[in-house]
N, C-alpha and C positions, 0 to 999 in steps of 0.2 A: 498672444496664444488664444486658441479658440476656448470658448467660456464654455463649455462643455465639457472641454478637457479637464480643462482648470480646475473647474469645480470636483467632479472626478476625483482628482488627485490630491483636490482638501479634501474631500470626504476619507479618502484613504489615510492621510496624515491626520486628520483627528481622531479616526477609530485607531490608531496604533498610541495616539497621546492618552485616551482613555485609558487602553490596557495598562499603557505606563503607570498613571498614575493609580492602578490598580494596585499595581506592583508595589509603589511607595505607601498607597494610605491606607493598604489593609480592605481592600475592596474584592470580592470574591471574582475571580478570573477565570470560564473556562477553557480549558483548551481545544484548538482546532480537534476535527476529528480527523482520521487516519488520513495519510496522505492520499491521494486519488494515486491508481495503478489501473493503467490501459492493461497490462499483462497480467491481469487478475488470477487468470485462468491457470498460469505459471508459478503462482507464489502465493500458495496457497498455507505452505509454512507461515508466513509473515500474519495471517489473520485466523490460521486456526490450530490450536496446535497438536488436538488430534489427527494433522495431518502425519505427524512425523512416522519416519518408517514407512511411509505408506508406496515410495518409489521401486522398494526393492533395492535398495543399497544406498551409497552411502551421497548424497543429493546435496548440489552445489547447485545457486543459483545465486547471480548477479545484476544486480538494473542501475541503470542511471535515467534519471529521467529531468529535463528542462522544461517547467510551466511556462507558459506566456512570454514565447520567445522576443527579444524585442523590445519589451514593456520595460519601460524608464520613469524615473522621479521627475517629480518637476524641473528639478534643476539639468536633468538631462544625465544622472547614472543610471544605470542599469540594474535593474534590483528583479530582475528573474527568479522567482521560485522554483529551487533547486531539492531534488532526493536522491538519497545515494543509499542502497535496500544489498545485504545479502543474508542469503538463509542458507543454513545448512541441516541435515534431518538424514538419521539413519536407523533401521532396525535392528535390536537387541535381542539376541538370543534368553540370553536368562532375564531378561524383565518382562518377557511377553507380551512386548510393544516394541517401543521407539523414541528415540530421543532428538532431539530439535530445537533450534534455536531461530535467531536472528537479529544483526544490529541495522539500523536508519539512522539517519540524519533528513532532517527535512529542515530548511533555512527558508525562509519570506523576512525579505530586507533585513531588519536589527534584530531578528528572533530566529531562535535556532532551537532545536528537541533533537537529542539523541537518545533513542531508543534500545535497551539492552533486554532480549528476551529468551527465556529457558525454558524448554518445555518437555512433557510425559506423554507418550501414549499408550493405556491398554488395549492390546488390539484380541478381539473374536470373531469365529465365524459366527453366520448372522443370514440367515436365508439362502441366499445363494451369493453372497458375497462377505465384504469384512465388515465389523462394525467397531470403532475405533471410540475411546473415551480420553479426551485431554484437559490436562491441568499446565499454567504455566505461570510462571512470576516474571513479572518486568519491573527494569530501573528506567525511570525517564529523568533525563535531565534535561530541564530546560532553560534557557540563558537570552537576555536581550546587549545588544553592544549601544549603550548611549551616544558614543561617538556618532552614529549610522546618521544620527535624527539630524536632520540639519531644519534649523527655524523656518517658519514661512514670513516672517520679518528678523530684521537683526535687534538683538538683546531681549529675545521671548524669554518673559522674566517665568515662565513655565518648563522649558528646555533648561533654562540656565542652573535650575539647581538640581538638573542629573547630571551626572558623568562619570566613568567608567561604564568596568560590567557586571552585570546583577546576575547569580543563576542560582537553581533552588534542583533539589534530590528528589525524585518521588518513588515509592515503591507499590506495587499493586500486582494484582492476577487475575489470570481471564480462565477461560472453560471452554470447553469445545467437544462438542459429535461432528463423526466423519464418518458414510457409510460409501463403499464403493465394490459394484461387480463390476469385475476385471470386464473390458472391452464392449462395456454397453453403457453404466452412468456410473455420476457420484451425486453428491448429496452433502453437504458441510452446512453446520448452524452453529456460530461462538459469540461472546461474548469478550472484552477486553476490559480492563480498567471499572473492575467490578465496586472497590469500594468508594470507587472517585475520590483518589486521596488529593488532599490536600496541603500544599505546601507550608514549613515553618518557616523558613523566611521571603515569603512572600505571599499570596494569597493566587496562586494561582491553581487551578484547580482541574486536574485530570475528569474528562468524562466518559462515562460506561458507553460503549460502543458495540451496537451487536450487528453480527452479518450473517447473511446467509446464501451460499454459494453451490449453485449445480452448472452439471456438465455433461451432455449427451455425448455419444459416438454411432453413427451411422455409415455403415460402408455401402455404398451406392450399387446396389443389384446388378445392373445392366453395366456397371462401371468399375469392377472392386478395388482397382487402384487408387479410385478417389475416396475417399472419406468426409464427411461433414460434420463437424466439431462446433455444435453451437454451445454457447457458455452464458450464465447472466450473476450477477451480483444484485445481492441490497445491503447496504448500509446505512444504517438509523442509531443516532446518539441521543435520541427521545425528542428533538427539537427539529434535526436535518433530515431526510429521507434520499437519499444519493439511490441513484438503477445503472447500474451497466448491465451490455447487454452487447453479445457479441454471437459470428459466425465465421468459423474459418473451414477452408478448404484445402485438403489436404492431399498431396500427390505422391504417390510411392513412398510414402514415407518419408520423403526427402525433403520434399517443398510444400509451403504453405502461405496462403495469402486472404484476408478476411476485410472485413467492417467488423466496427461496433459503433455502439451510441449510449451517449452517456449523459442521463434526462437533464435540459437545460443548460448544456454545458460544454458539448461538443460530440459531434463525427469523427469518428476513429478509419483509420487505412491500417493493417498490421501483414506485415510480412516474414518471413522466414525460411532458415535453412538448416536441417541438419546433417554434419557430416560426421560420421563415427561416433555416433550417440553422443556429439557436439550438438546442441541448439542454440543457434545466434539468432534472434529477433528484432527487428524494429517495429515500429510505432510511431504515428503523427496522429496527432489533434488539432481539428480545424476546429476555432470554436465557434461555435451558434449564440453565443450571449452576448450581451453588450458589448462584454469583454472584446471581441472581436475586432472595434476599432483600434484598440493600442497595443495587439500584440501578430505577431504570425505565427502562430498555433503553438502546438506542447511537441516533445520530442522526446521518447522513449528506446532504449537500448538495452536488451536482454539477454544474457548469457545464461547456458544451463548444461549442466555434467551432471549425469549421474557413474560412480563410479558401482559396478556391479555384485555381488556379493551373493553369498548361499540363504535365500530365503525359503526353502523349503519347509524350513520350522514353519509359515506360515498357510502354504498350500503350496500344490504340487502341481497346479493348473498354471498355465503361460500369464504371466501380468504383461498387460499394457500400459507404456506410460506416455501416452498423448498428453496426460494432463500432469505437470509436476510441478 
């Protein structure tokens, strides 16, 4: 094997042996921060939850998304970084907002977070647009499977005395502003996992995660069929600084196809179609890092419905929902 590799893929089996032994001797553990999502601009439920209500009825969306396609253990399995995201958010007449949710799953190799989250939003007018205030609680359960680990010699007196599977309960809540005029911007800034809890039977410990997310709409003067939908992201857990950063082009409404880039990590292609206020989306990630050598990029898949309903409680002016 080339020594480059190799080492590589110790470097990865030792940092997960750390964690491990995190887990056993009471050693504080943080958790990754949010999964990475090329369809940012899409799932806006998922990281803020002043978003909910904000569609104009009653908002279904679905992603699957495949990290580092390709990418194998030493031994030669396949251990792909795998999320599987849906949200749903609808507006309520008598709470004068909206309600929203969404569950994940995010797995890298022997660890796995499922995410359960329930959200509020007060919604007002506010300039010449809405101005939304969200509260929301989440359950994170996270779990490693011992079995996964396979020794880098046989009888690693280190591996040998895990086995089974270990998972621990976390409870927490995040906060969120969302402001948006229909068919021109938005504007979203939240927070997640405010008190950074941490776990009883293990030390692993949830970090405060804050984003903040806009999105223009320009309809092309000399072109009005087309539209350009540029979108950026930032995500900061006080240690990471994550930038996406995207542009899509949009054709009668129907079709749409863009870039993004996403700082030190990879080139985004996204494409799209909508048929009867059906949105199907994909996504590829070519990566630009290191990474690059052992995998063929990331692979993303987006579904989204919104089912329609009387929003008038909220204004009486046409919403646009390019962005949901």
């Amino acid at each position: 094997m080339n020594t480059s590799i190799y080492l590589n893929k110790l470097r990865i089996r030792v940092l997960s042996l750390i964690v491990i032994l995190g887990f056993q001797a009471g050693v504080t553990i943080y958790a990754q921060q949010s999964p990475l999502i090329t369809h940012y601009m899409f799932t806006n439920m998922f990281t803020n939850p002043a978003f909910a209500g904000g569609s104009g009825g009653i908002n279904l969306t679905g992603l699957v998304r495949q990290q580092w396609m390709g990418w194998k253990d030493s031994d030669g399995t396949k251990s792909t970084p795998q999320t599987f995201l849906l949200t749903v958010d609808s507006p309520i007449r008598k709470l004068h907002g909206g309600l929203g949710g969404s569950i994940s799953q995010d797995q890298i190799g022997a660890f796995k977070n499922v995410v359960l989250k329930l959200g509020y939003a007060y919604k007002m007018e506010a300039w010449n647009g809405d101005l939304s205030f969200g509260l929301q609680g989440s359950l994170v359960n996270i779990s490693y499977d011992a079995s996964k680990f396979n020794p880098i010699e046989d009888n690693d007196p280190v591996l040998g005395q895990l086995d089974g599977k270990k998972n621990d309960m976390l409870v927490d809540f995040g906060l969120g502003l969302f402001y948006k005029v229909p068919d021109k911007y938005y504007l979203g800034l939240s927070a997640e996992n405010i008190l950074q809890t941490q776990g009883k039977k293990t030390s692993y410990q949830l970090r405060r995660t804050f984003f903040l997310n806009g999105g223009y709409q320009w309809t092309i003067p000399s072109h009005p069929v087309f539209e350009l939908l540029p979108s950026a992201q930032i995500m900061f857990d006080g240690a990471v600084l994550q930038l996406n950063a995207s542009a899509l082009l949009m054709y009668n409404n129907k079709f749409y196809g863009g870039l993004g880039y996403r700082l030190q990590d990879a080139v985004s292609v996204l494409a799209g179609v909508v048929v009867k206020g059906l949105r199907i989306g994909v996504a590829y990630d070519i990566s630009t890092s290191a990474m690059t050598k052992y995998n063929s990029g990331s692979m993303e898949i987006m579904v989204n419905y919104c089912f329609k309903i009387d929003t008038d409680k909220f204004r009486k002016s046409y919403r646009n929902t390019r962005f949901l």
